[in-house]
N, C-alpha and C positions, 0 to 999 in steps of 0.2 A: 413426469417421465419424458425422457428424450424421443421425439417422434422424427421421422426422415423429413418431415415436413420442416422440420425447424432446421433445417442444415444451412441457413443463411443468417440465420440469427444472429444478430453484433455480438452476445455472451458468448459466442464459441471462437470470435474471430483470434483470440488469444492463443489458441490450441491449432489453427490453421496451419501455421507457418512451422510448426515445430518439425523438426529432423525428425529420423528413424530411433536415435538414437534418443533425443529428448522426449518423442513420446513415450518413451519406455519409461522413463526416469517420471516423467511428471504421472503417468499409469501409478508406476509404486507410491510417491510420493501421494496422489489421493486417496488409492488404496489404506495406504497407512492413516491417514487425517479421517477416514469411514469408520475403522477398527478402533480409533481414537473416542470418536462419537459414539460409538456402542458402548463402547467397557464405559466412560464415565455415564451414560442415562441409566447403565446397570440393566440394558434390555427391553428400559421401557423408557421409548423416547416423548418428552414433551412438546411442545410445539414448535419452541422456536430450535430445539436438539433435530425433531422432524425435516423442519426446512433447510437447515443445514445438511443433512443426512441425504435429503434429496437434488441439493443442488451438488451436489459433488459426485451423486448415483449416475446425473445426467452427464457430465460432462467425461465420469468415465463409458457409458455410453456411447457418448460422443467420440469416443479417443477410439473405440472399439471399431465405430463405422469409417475411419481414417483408413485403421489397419486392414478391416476387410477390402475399402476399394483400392486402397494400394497391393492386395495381396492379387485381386482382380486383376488390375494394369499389368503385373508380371506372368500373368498367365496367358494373356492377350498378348502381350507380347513373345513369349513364348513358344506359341503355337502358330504356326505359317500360316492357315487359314485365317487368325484371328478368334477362333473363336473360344469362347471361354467354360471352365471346368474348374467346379467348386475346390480346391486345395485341398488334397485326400483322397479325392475320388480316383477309382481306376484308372477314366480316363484322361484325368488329371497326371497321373503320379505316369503314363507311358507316354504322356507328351513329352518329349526332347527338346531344350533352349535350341536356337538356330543362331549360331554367332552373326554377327557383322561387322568384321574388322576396317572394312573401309568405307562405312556405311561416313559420308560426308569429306571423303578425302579427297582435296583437289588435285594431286600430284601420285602417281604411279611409280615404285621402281622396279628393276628388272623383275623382280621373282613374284610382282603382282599380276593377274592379270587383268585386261577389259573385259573379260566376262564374269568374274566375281566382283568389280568396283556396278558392273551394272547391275548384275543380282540383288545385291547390299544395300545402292541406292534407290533400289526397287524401280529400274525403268525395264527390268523383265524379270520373270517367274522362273522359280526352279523346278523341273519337270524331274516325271523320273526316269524317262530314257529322252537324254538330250537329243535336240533335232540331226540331223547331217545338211551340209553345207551340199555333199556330194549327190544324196538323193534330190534334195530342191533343186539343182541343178539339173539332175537327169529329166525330171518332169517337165519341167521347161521348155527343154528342146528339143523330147519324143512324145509328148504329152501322154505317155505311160507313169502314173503315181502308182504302180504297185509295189506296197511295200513301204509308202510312206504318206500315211493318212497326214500324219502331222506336218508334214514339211504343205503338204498341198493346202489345210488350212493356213498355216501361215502367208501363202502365196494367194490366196484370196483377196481382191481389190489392191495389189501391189501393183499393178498394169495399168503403166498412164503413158501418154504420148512421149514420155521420155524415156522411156524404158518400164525393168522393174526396180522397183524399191525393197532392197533385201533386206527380210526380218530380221530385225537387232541382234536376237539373237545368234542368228547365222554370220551374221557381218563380222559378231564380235567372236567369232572361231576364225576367220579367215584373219582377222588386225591379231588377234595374237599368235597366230601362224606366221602374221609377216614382223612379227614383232622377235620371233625367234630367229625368222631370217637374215632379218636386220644386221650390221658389223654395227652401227652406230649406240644401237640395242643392244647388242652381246657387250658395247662397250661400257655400258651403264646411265645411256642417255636418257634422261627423265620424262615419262609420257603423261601429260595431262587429257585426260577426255572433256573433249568440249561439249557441253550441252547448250551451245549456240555460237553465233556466227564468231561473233568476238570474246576473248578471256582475256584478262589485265592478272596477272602473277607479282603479286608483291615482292619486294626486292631489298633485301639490305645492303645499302650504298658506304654508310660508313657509321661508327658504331664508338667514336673518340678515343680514346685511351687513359688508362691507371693515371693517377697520378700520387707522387707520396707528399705528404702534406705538413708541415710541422703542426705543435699540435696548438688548438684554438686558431690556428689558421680559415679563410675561406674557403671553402670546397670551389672547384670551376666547375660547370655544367661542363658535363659532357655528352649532348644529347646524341642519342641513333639518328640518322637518317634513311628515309627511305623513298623509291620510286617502284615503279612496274614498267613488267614487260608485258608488252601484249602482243596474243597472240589473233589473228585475225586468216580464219577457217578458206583456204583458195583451193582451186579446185585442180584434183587430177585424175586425168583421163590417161588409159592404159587399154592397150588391141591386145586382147591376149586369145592366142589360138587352141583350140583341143582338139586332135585330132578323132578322126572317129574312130578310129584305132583303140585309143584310151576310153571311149563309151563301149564298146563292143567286149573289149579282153579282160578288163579290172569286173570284179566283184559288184555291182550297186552297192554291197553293203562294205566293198574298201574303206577302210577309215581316211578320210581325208588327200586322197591322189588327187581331186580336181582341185579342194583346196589348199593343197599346196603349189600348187601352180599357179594359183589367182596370187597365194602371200609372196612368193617368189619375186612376180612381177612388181608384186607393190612395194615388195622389203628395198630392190633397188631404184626404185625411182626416191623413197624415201631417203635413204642412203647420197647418192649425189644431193639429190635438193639440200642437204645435212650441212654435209661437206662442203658445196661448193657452189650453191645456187648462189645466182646474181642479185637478187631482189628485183628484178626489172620486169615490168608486165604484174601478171599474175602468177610470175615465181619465187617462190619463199627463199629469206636472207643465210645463206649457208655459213659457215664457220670463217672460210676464207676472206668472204668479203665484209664479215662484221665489224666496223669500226674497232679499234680495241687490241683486235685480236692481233701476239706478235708474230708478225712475218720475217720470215728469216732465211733470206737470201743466200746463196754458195755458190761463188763466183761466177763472173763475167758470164762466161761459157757454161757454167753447170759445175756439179764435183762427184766425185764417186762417192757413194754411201759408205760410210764405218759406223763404228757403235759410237764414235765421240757425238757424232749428230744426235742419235737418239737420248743418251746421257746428259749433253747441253740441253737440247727441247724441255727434258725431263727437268731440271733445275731451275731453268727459267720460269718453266709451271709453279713449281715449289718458292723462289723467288718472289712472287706474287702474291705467297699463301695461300696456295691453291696444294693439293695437295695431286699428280695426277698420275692414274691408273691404266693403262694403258694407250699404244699408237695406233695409228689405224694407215696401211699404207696400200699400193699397190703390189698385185704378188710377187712380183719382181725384184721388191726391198727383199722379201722373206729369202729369196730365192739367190739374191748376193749376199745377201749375209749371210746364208748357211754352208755357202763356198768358202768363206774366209780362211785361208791356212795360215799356219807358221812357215818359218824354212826350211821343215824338214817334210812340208808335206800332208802335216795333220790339221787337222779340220780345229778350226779355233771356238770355244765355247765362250757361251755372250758371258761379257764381264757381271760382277755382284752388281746388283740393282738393278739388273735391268727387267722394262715393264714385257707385260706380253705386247704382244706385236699381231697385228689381226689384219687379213687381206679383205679386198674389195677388188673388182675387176671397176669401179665406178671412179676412181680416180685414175687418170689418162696417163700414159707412159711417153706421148709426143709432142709435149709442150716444148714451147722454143724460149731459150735462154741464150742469148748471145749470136754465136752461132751454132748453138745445140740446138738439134729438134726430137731430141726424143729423153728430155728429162722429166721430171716428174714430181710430186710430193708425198709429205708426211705429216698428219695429224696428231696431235700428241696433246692431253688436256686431262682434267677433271670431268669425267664425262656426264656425271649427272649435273651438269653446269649448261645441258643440251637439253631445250626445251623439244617437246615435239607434241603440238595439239594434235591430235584424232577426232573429229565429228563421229559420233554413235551411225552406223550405217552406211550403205553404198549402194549407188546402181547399178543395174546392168543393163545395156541392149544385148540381146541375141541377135547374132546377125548369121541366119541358117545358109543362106545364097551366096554371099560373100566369096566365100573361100571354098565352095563348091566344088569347084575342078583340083582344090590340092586334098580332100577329102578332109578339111576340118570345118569346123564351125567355132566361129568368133565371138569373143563377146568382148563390149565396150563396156569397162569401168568406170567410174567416176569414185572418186575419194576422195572429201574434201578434210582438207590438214593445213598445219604451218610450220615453222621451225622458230626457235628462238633461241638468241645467246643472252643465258642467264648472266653470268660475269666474264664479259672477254678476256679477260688477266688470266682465266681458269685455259687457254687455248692457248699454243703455239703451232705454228703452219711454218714447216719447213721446205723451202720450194729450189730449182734447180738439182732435183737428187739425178744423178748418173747412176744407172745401174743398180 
């Protein structure tokens, strides 16, 4: 008879490897070869009909302890604590599966967020009344926690000479607050979370093409190529002030006022770094300055904005094979093109195809073109083609003294991220816009 003891036995290693579906198959198939051996001994097995009988009892046995540890693993799995409950049982059958859709995803899009890719990848827990960003904060800086046992455990040993180290969890409420903040975000820029300093993002460069062949011809190789992007975690620091006004008159239990104020500040630092960072120092390579990316000048002096600008950027993206989704400009474009009339006066509506159009105060309205000093630009791309690493976390100092005499209190952020241009050909920057 088959004992737990024998479960490394070489005679079983045949049955190891079998699918869900072939242990079934091979279950009937011995079953039937058992039933076989009965009817011909007539009931009454001889020795060597015995040994037969038994070596097939074992191995279905054997097939049985598969199925039960496999049924095991699904219920462990199953269950968020882990723990396990025989199949059938009560508290087996009110245990509820816990999806994890992004359990191993390295890349984000917009309607994901960073605090369910952390949940899934298990680098935090799911509670049942989520922390606030807002009360952790109020403790902080009045050192009154009533009202929030859990934020103040989480704020335990986070106090080092650099400030504090905000719990993941709370970080990742504030990064998807600035991730809705974001124009580069709303435009569908792709967010990778970094779980270390540096990430390399794999990259398809070129990919050959069809060919038609006559026939017993030689095929050509036409092999993919590929490289990466990498993205390499730099740091940003942000003064963001709260007045005591805002501790004093909001709720502690407001949802989300102080942090939206921290994502605020961060959505737009994110945003230019996006757009239009140098690379130079320790500031990330923005769209503008990425090798690749086409620039596309409008005369000497600058030129007024029309929709032919936006319709050309558009085509040019397409031109490329890129396919792309909306611009991103200063508010100012929105605001001349919604003046546009006819000659008789009426307001002119944007031609067919045109993408949405989405403002930022982060791109400057007084760049010098010629003798223009107050032109400006327009982004226009495939925007999940817009890398943007996020590190899990951020600091803060509080700084109580600071800003004393105007009645707020300061805190010093730190957020470390990068930017990256997945495929420049996917971006066009239109520069010299008038108006």
């Amino acid at each position: 008879m088959f004992d737990i003891k024998d479960v490394r036995d070489p005679k079983y290693d045949h049955l190891k490897g079998l699918s869900v579906t072939e242990r079934i198959a091979e279950r009937n198939r011995l079953a039937g070869q058992a039933n076989t051996i009965l009817e011909r001994a007539g009931g009454v097995l001889d020795e060597e009909a015995e040994r037969a009988f038994t070596e097939v009892e074992e191995q279905l046995q054997f097939l049985a302890h598969l199925t039960k540890t496999h049924e095991r693993m699904i219920a462990m799995a199953s269950d968020p604590e882990g723990r396990y409950y025989e199949l059938g049982s009560p508290e087996r059958q009110n245990t509820v599966a816990t999806p994890h859709p992004l359990k191993g995803k390295l890349t984000l899009t917009r309607g994901e967020s960073v605090a369910d890719w952390s949940r899934d990848n298990q680098h935090t827990k799911d509670t049942a009344s989520p922390e606030s960003f807002d009360r952790y904060i109020r403790g902080l800086v009045t050192g009154d926690w009533s009202g929030a046992d859990e934020e103040r455990a989480l704020s335990e040993g986070t106090n080092t000479a650099g400030g504090h180290l905000v719990p993941t969890p709370l970080a990742n409420t504030v990064i998807d607050l600035a991730r809705n903040a974001s124009r580069v975000m709303e435009a569908g820029a792709t967010v990778v979370p970094m779980t270390s300093q540096t990430l390399r993002i794999p990259r398809l460069t070129g990919e050959g093409s069809p060919q038609w062949r006559a026939e017993l011809a030689t095929i050509t190789a036409q092999d993919m190529t590929f490289d990466a992007v990498t993205l390499t975690a730099k740091s940003l620091d942000r003064l963001i002030l709260i007045s005591n006004e805002l501790f004093q008159d909001s709720s502690p239990n407001a949802s989300d006022v102080i942090a939206n104020s921290f994502a605020q500040q961060i959505a737009l630092a994110l945003d230019l770094a996006a757009l239009r960072g140098d690379g130079t120092g320790a500031t990330p390579l923005g769209i503008k300055n990425t090798a690749g990316v086409t620039v596309t000048a409008h005369g000497a002096n600058g030129a007024s904005l029309t929709h032919d600008f936006l319709l050309d950027s558009a085509a040019a993206v397409r031109a490329a094979n890129f396919e792309p989704n909306a611009h991103i400009a200063a508010p100012r474009a929105m605001q001349s093109l919604s003046k546009a009339k006819d000659s008789t006066g009426q307001y002119l509506a944007p031609p067919a195809g045109s993408l949405p159009l989405l403002t930022t105060g982060q791109i400057p309205v007084n760049g010098t073109t010629g003798t223009s000093s107050d032109t400006s630009e327009i982004f226009t791309g495939q925007w999940n083609q817009l890398l943007i690493g996020i590190r899990a976390g951020f600091t803060l100092r509080v700084l109580t003294e600071r800003y004393a005499d105007q009645g707020a209190v300061a805190f010093l952020a730190n957020l470390r991220a990068d930017v990256a241009v997945a495929h420049p050909t996917a971006f066009v920057v239109d520069t010299g816009i008038r108006g």
